[in-house]
Structure formats: structure tokens, C-alpha cells
mmCIF file of the C-alpha atoms, coordinates in Angstrom:
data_MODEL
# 
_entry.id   MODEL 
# 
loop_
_atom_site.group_PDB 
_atom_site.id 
_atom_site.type_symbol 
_atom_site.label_atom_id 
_atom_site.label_alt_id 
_atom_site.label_comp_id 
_atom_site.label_asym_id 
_atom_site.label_entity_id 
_atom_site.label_seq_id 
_atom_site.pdbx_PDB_ins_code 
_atom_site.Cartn_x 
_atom_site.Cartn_y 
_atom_site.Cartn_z 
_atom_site.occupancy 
_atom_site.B_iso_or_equiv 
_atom_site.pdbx_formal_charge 
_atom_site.auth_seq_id 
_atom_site.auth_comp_id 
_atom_site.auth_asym_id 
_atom_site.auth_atom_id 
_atom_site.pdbx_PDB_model_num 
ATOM 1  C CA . UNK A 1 1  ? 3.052   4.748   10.535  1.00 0.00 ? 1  UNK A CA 1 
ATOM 2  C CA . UNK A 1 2  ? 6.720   4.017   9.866   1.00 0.00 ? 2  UNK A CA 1 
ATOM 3  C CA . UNK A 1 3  ? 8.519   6.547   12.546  1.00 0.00 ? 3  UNK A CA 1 
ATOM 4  C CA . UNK A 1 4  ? 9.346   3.783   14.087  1.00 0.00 ? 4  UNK A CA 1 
ATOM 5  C CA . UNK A 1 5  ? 10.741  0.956   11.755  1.00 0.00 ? 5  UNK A CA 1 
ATOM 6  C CA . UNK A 1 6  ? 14.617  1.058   11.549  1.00 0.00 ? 6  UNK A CA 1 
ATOM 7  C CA . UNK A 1 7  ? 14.731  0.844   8.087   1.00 0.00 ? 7  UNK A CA 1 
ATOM 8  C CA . UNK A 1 8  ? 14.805  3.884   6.378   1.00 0.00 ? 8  UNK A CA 1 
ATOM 9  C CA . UNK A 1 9  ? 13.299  2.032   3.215   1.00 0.00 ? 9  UNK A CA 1 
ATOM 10 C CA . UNK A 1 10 ? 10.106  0.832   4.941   1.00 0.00 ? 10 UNK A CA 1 
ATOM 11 C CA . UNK A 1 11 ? 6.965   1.820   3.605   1.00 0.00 ? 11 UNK A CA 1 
ATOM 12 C CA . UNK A 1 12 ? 3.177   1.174   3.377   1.00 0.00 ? 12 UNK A CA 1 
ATOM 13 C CA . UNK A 1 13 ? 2.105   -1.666  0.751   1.00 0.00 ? 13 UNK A CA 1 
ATOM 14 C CA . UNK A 1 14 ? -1.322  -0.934  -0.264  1.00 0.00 ? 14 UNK A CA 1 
ATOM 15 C CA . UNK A 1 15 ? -2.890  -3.547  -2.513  1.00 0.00 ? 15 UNK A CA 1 
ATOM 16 C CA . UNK A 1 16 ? -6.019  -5.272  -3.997  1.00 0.00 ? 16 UNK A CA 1 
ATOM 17 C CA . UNK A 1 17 ? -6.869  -8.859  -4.337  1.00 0.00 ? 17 UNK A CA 1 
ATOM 18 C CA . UNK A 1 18 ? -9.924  -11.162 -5.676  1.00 0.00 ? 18 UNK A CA 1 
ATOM 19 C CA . UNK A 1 19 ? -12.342 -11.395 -2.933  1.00 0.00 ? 19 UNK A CA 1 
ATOM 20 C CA . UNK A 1 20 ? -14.228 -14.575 -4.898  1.00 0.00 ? 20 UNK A CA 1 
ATOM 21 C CA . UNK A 1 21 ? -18.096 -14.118 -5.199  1.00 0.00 ? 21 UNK A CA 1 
ATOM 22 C CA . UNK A 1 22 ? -17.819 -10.754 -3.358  1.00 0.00 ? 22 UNK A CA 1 
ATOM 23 C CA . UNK A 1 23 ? -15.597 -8.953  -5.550  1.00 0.00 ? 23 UNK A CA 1 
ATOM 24 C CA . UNK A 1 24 ? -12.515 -7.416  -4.512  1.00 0.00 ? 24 UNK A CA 1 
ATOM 25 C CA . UNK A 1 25 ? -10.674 -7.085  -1.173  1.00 0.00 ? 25 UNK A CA 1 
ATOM 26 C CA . UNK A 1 26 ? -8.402  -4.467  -0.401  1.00 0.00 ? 26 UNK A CA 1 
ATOM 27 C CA . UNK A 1 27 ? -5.291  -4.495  2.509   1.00 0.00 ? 27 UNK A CA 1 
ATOM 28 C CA . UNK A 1 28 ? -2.232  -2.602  3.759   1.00 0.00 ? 28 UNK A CA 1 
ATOM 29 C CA . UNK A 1 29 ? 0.895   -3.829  5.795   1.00 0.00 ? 29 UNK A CA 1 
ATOM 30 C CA . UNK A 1 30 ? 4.127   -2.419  6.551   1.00 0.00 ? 30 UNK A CA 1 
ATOM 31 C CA . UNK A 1 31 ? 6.897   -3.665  3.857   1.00 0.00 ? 31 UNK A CA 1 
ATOM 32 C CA . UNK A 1 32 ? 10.645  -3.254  4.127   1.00 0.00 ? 32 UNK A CA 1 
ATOM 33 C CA . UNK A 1 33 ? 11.405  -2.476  0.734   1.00 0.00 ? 33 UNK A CA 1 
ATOM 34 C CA . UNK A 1 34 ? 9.492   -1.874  -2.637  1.00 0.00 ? 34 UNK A CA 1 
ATOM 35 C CA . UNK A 1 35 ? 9.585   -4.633  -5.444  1.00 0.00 ? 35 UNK A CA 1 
ATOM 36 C CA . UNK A 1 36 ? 10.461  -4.081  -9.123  1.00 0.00 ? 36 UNK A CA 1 
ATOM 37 C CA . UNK A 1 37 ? 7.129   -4.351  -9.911  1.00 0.00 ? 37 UNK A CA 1 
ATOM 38 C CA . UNK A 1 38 ? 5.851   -1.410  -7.653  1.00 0.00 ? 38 UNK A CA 1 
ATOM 39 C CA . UNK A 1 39 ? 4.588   2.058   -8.219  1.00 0.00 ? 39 UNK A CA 1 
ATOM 40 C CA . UNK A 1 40 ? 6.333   4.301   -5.706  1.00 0.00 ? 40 UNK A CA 1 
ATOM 41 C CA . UNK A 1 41 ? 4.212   6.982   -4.195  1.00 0.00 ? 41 UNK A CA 1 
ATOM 42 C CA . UNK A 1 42 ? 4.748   9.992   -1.933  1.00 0.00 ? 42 UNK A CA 1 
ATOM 43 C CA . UNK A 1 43 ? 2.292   11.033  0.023   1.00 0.00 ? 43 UNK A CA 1 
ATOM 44 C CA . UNK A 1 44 ? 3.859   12.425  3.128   1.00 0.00 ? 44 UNK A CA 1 
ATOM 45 C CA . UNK A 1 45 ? 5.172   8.898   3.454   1.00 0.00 ? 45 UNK A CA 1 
ATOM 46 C CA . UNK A 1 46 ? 6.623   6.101   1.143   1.00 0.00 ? 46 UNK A CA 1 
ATOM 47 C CA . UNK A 1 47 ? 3.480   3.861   -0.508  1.00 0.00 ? 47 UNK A CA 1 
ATOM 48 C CA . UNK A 1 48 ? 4.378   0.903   -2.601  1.00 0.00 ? 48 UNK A CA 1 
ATOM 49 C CA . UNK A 1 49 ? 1.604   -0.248  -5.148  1.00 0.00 ? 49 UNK A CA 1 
ATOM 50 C CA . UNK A 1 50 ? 2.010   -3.047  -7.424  1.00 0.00 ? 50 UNK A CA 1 
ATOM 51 C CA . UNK A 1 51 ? 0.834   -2.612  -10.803 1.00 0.00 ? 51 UNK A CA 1 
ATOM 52 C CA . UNK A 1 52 ? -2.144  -4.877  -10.862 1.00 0.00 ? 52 UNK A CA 1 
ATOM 53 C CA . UNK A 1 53 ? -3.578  -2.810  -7.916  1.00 0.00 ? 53 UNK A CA 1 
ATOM 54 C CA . UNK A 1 54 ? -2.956  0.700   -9.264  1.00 0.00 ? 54 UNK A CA 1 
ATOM 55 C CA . UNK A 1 55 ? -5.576  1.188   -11.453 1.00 0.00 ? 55 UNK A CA 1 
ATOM 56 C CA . UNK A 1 56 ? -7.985  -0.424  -9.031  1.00 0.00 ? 56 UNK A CA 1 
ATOM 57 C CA . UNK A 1 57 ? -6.746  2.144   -6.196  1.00 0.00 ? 57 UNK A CA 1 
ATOM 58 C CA . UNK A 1 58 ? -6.823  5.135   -8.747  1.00 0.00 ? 58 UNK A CA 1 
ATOM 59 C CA . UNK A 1 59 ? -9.213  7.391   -7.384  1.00 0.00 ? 59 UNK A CA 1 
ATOM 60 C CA . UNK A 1 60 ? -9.574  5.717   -3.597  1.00 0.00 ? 60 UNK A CA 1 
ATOM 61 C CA . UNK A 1 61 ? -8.410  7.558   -0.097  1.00 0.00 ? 61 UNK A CA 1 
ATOM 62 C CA . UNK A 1 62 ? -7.032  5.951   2.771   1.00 0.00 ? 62 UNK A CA 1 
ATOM 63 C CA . UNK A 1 63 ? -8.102  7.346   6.104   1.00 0.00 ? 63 UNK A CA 1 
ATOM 64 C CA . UNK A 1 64 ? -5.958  5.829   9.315   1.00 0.00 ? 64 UNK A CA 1 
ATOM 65 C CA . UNK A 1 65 ? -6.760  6.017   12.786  1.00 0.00 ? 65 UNK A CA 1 
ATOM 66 C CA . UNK A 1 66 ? -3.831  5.042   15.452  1.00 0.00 ? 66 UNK A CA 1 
ATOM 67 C CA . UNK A 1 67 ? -5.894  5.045   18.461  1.00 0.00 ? 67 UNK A CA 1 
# 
């Protein structure tokens, strides 16, 4: 996912937010650099998770698909 950013700091940003009636949302993007605020994770790449979404994520799996 980030073989091919140039910057050796870029990593995935996993994160939840309030979905309204439905509950929550969840969403990932490509992010240059963490934030102070951010859990860094290792998982065969570099995944930044702010601390209002960890607990929320605790538990989940993220299954990608480059097709």
C-alpha cells in the first residue's frame, strides 16, 4: 500500500467516526506522517490510529484487495 509513496514516513490512517442514526463509520487513507495523538502500529506496515478510534478498532481486521 505505501511501496510507492516517497516518504519513508507514510503510513495507513485507519479511523472511526459518528455515522449519525446509523452508528459508526469506519475509513482508511494514506497519511504522510503520524500525529501526536496517534497510536503507532506495526503490522507489516506503519498504521496510525488516533486514540478515540483505538478502542473502537480493538478487536477488528482489515482485509485489502488491490485489484
Amino acid at each position: 500500500i505505501t511501496a510507492g509513496e516517497p516518504n519513508p514516513a507514510a503510513g495507513l490512517r485507519v479511523y472511526v467516526y459518528s455515522g449519525g442514526c446509523s452508528g459508526f463509520r469506519y475509513g482508511m487513507m494514506i497519511e504522510d506522517a503520524p500525529t501526536p495523538d496517534d497510536q503507532v502500529l506495526g503490522l507489516g506496515i506503519k498504521v496510525y490510529v488516533d486514540t478515540k478510534s483505538i478502542d473502537l478498532l480493538r478487536g477488528s481486521q482489515i482485509d485489502y484487495v488491490d485489484r
